[in-house]
N, C-alpha and C positions, 0 to 999 in steps of 0.2 A: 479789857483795856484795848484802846484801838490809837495809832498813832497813824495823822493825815501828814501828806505832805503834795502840797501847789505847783502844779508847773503850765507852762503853755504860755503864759503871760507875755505881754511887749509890747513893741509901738505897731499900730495899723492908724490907716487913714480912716476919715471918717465915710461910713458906707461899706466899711469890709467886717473882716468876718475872724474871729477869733475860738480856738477851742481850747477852753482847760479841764485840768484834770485832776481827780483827787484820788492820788495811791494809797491806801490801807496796809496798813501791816498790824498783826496781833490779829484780835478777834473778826471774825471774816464779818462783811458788811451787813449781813445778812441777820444779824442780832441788831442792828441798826438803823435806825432813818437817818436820815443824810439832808444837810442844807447849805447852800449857796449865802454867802454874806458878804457887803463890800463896806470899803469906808472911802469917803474921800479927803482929800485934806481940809482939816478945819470941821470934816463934819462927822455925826454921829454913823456907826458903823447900821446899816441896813439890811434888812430880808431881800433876797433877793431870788431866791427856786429852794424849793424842798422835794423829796424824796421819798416814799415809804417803800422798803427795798420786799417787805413782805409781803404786801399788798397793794401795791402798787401805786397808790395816791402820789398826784403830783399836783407843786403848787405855783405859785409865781406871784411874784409883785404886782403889780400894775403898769409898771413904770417898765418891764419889759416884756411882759405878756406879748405873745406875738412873735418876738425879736429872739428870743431864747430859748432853748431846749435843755433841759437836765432831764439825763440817761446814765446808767449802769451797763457795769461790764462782769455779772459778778466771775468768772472765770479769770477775770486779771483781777478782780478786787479793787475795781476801779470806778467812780464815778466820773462824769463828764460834765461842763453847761456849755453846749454851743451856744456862742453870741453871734448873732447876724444886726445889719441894718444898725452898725454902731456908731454911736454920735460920742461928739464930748463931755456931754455928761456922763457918759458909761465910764469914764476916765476914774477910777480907784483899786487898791487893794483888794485883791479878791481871796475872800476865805473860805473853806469849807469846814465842815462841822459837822460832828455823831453826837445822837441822845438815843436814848434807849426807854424813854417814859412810856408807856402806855398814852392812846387817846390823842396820836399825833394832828389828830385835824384840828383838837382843839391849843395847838402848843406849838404849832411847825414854823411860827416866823417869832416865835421868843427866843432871844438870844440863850438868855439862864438856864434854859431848857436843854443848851444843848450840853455835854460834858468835855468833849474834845473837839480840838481846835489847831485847824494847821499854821504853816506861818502865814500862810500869803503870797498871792503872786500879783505884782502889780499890771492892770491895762493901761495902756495910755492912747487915747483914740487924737489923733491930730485934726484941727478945724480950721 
């Protein structure tokens, strides 16, 4: 069992730069893959960066490929997604999220896939 929790979140202008983070507590991350998800209001929650902490695989949307980094810290038990180059649409709830399935390339941007789930930290990029 592993418990997330979001922080880093807030208002930047549009073209700056945001980093959050996802603290772990319980089973160290390292039994884990790790993913990035947002929602915005009114819309369905989305993949946003994935993570294989054992292997290294790392994945990304489309929509910010480029713009974004997800990294690990595992000595704080902490993952990261730097966002750069943010616009208004980057503007939702940001979630992060552990599964433990085997076969993460084929599963790392399905939600049901994953088991734990932090609250949330909201961006709000001004435009």
């Amino acid at each position: 069992q592993v418990q997330l929790v979001e922080s880093g979140g807030g208002l930047v202008q549009a073209g700056g730069s945001l980093r959050l983070s996802c603290a772990a507590s319980g089973r160290a991350f390292r039994w884990y893959n790790m993913g990035w998800f947002r929602q915005a209001p009114g819309k369905e929650r989305d993949f946003v960066a994935a993570l294989s902490w054992s292997g290294g695989n790392i994945y990304y949307s489309d929509s910010v490929k480029g713009r974004f980094t997800i990294s690990s810290d595992n000595a704080k038990n902490t993952v990261y997604l730097q966002m750069t180059s943010l616009n208004a649409e980057d503007t939702a709830v940001y979630y992060c999220a552990a599964g433990n399935y085997q076969y993460f390339s084929a599963w790392y941007s399905e939600q049901n896939k994953y088991a734990y789930w932090g609250q949330g930290t909201q961006v709000t990029v001004s435009s």
